[in-house]
KEGUPA-162823 format. One line per field, with one value per residue: residue number from 1; residue in three letters; x, y negated, z of N, C-alpha, C in turn. Coordinates in pm, whole numbers, plus 50000, padded with zeros to 5 digits. Each point is the difference from the previous one (the first is absolute). Layout:
BEGIN
milum	(NUM ...)
tilo	(Ala ...)
n_xx	(X ...)
n_yy	(Y ...)
n_zz	(Z ...)
ca_xx	(X ...)
ca_yy	(Y ...)
ca_zz	(Z ...)
c_xx	(X ...)
c_yy	(Y ...)
c_zz	(Z ...)
// end
This chain:
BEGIN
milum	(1 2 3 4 5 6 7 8 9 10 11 12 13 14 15 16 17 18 19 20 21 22 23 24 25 26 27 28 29 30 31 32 33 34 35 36 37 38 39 40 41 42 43 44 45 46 47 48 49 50 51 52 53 54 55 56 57 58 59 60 61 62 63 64 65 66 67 68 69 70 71 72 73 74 75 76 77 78 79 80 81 82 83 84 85 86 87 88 89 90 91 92 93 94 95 96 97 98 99 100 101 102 103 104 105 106 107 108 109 110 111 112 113 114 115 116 117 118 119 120 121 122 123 124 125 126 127 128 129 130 131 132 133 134 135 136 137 138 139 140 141 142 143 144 145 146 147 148 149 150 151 152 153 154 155 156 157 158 159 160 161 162 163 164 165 166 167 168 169 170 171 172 173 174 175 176 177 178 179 180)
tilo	(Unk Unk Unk Unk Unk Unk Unk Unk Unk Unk Unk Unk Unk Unk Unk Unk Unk Unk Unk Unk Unk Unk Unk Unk Unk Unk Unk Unk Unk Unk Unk Unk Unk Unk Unk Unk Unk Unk Unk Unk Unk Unk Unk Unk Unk Unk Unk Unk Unk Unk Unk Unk Unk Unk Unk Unk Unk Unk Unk Unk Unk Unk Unk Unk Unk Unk Unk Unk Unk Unk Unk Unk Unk Unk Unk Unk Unk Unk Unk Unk Unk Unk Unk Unk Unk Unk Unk Unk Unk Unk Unk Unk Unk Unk Unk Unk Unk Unk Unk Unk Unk Unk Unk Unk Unk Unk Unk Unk Unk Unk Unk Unk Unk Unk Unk Unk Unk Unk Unk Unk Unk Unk Unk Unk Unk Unk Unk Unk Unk Unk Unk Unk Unk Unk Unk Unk Unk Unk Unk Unk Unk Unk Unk Unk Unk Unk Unk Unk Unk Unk Unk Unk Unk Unk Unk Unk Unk Unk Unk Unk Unk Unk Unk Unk Unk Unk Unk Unk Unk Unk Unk Unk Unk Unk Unk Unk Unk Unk Unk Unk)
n_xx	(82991 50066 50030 49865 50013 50066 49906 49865 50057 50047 49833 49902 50040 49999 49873 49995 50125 49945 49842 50006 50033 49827 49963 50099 50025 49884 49963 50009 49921 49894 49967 49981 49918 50028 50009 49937 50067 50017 50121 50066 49926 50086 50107 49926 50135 49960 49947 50082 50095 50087 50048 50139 49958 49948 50041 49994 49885 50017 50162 49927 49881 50149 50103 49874 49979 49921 50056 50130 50000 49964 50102 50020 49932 50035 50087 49998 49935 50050 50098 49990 49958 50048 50117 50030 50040 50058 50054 49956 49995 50111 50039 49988 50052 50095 49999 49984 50158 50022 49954 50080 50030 50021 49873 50065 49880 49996 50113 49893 49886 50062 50062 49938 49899 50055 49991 49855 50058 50123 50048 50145 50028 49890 49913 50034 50031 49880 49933 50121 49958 49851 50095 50040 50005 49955 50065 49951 50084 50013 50018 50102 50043 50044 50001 50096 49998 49887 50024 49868 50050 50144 49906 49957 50102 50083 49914 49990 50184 49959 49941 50070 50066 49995 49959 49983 50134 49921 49879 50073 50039 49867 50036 50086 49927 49986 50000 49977 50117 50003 49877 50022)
n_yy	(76317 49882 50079 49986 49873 49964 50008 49940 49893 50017 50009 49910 49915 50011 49997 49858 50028 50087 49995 49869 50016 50066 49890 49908 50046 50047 49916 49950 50117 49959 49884 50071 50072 49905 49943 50108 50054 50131 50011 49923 50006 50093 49909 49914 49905 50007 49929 49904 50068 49992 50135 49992 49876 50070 49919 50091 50025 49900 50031 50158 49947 49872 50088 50021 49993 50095 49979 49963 50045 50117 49918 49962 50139 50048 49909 50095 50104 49986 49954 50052 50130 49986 49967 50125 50029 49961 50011 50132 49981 49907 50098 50126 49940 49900 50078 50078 49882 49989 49836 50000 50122 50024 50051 49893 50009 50070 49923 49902 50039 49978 49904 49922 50014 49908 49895 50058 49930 50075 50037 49953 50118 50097 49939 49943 50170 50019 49873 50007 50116 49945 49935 50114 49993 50124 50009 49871 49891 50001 50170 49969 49887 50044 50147 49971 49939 50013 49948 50090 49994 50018 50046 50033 50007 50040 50078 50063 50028 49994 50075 50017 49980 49917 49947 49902 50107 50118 49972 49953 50091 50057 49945 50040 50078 50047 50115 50143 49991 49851 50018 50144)
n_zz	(78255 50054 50122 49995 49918 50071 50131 49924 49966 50105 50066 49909 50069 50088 50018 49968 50094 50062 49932 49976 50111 50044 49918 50080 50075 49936 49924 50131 50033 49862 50089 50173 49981 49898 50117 50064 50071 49900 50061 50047 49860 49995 50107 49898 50002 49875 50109 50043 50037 49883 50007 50023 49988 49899 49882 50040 50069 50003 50012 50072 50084 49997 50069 50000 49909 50044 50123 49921 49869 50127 50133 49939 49977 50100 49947 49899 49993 50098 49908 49912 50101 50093 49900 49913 50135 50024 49887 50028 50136 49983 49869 50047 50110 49969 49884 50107 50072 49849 50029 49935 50120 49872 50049 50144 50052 49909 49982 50120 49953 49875 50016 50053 49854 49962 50094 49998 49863 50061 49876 50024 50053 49937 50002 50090 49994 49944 50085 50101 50030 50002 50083 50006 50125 50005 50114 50027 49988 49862 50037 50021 49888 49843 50039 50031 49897 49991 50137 50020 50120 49962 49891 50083 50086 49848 49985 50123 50007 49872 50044 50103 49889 50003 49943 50145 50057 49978 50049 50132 50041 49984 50076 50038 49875 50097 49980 49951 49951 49958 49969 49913)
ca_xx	(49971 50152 50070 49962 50021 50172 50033 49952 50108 50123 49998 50022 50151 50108 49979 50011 50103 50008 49972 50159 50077 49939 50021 50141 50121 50036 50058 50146 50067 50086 50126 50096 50057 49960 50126 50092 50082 49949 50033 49850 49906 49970 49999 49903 50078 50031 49849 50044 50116 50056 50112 50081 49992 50055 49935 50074 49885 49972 50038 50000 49882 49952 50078 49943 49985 49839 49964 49985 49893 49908 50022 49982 49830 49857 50013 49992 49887 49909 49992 49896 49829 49947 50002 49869 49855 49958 49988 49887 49887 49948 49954 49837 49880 49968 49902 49871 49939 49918 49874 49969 50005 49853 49983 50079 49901 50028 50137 50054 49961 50105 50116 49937 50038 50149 50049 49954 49973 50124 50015 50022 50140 50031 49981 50149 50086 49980 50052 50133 50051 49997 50065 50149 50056 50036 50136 50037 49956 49762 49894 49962 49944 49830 49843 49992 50020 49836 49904 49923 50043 50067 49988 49859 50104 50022 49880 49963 50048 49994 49863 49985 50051 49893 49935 50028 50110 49961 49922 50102 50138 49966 49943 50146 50002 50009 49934 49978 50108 50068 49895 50009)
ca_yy	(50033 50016 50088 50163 49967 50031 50163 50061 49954 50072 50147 49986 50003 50170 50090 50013 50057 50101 50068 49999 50104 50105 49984 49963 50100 50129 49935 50014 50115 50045 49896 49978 50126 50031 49883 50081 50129 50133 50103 49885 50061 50139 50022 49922 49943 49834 49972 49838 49934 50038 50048 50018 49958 50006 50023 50137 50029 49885 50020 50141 50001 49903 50069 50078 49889 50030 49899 49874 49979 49986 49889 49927 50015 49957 49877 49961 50001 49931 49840 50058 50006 49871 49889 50028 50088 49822 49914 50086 49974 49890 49972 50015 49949 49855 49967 50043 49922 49891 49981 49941 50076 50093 50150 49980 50091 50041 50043 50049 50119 50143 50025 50085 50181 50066 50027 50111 50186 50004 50101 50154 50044 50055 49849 49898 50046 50008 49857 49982 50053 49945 49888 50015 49890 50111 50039 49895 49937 49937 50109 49989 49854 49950 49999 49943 49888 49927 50041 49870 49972 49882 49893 49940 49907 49879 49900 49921 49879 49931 49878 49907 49846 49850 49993 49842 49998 50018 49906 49881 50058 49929 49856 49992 50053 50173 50152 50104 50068 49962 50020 50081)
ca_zz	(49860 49883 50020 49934 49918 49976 50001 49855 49892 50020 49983 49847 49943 50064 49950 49834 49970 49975 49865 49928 50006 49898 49838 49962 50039 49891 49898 50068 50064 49863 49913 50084 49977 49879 49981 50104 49992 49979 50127 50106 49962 50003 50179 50031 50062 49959 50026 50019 49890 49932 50048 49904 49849 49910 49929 49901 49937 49903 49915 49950 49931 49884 49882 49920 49869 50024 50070 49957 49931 50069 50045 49813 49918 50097 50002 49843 50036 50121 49959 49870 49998 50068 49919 49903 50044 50088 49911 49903 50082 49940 49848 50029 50067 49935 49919 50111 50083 49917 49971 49836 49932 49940 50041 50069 50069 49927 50029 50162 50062 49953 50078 50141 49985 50016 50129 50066 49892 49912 49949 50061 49942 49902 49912 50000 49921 49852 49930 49986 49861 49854 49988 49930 50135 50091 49995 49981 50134 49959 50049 50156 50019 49997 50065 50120 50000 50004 50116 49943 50110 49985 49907 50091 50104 49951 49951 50117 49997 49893 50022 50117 49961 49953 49861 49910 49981 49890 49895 49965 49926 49865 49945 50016 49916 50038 49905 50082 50023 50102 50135 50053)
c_xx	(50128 50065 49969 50008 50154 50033 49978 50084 50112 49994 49972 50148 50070 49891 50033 50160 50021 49942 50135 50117 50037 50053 50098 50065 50026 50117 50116 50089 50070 50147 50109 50042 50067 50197 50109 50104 49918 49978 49866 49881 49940 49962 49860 50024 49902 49840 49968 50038 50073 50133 50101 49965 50063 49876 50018 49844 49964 50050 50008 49885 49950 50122 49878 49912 49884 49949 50000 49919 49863 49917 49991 49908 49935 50040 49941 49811 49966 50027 49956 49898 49980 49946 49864 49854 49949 49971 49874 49909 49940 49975 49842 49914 50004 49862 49874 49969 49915 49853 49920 50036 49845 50027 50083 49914 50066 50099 50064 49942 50026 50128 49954 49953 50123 50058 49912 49971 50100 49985 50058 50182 50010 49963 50136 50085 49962 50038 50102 50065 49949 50014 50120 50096 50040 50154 50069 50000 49846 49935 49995 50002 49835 49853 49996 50019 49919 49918 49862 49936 50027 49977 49831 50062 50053 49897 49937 50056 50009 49823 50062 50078 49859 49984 50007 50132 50027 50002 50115 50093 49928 49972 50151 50064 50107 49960 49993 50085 50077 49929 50045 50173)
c_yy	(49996 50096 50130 49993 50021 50191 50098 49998 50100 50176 50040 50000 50141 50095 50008 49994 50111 50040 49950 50077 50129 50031 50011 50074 50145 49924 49928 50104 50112 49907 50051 50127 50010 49928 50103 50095 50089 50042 49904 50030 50122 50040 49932 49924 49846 49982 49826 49938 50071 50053 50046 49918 49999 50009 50062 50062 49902 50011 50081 49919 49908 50071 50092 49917 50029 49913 49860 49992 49983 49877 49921 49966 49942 49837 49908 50025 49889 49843 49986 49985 49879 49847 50034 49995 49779 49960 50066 49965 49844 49927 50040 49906 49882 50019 50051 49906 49871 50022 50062 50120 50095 50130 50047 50124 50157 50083 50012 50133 50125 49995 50056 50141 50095 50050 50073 50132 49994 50161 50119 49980 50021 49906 49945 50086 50008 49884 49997 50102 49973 49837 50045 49968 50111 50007 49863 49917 49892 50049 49944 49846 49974 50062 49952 49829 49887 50055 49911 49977 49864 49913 49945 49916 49897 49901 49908 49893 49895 49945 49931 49871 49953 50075 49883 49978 50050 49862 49891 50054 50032 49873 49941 50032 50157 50054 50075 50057 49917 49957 50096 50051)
c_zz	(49917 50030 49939 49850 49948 50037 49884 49930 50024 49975 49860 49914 50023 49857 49814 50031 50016 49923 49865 50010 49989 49895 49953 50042 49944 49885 50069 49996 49875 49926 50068 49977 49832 50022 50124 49931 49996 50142 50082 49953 50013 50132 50055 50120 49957 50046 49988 49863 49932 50062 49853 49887 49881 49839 49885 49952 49898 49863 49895 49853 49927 49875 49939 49890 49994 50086 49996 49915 50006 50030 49878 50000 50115 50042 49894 50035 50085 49949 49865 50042 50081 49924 49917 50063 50037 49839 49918 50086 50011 49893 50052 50103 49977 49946 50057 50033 49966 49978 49882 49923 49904 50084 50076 50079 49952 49999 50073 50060 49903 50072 50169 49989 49991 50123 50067 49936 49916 49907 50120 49940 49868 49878 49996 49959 49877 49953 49990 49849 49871 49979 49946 50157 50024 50004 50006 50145 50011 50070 50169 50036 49964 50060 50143 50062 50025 50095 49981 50191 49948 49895 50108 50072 49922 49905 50081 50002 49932 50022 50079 49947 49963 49863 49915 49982 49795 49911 49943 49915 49827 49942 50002 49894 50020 49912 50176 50037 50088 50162 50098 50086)
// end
């Protein structure tokens, strides 16, 4: 039995390296080719490894100020929305996740309508243009910022503390804010 047990393991193993490798070796095979000589490229010489290295493609295409800039925005987006999108999703489910909340029923199942009956494209463009956002970097932070996915996952998480952790921290003389 242990043996067929270790034979599994091994033939499991071989096999999730080769599906990885699958994966990985296109995105190998553009770095290697992205870091070769023109000529080695063109001869479809470079299949392993990198032949003639040189980083002269690199250079062509961060000398273009479209690309950096590029590179910018999509840094500036992805730590913006990220920060906004964690801090808008938990201004909203704290207060789901409370007892004590009024018409807590309520406000959990308009937001759940949300997530199976969205407007559409053309709604979120009218909104965006009569916010005045259009043309702005607002237009592509704020409608996208409030997954209500993620405000259900983080509400979850916020039941799962105690409650009597609550209670002390009011009697500790806390407010809500610093609960939260």
């Amino acid at each position: 039995m242990k043996k067929r047990v270790k034979a599994f393991d091994v033939i499991l193993g071989a096999a999730m390296l080769l599906i990885s490798m699958t994966a990985i070796y296109p995105l190998y095979y553009i770095y290697i080719n992205s870091v070769s000589g023109g000529a080695y490229v063109g001869a479809n010489e470079v299949i392993f490894y990198p032949k003639g290295f040189t980083t002269y493609a690199y250079s062509i295409v961060f000398q273009n100020a479209t690309i950096v800039r590029s590179f910018v925005n999509s840094v500036f987006y992805t730590v913006v929305g990220t920060l906004l999108s964690v801090a808008l999703t938990a201004l909203c489910a704290y207060p789901l996740s409370r007892k004590d909340l009024y018409g807590k029923r309520i406000f959990i199942g308009i937001i759940l309508f949300t997530m199976f009956f969205n407007g559409g494209i053309i709604p979120l463009f009218l909104t965006v243009t009569d916010l005045h956002i259009y043309n702005t970097i607002w237009a592509i932070l704020l409608p996208s910022c409030v997954s209500v996915y993620n405000v259900i996952v983080m509400r979850t998480f916020f039941q799962s503390i105690s409650w009597e952790l609550t209670e002390s921290a009011y009697i500790d003389g806390a407010n809500d804010w610093v609960i939260f």
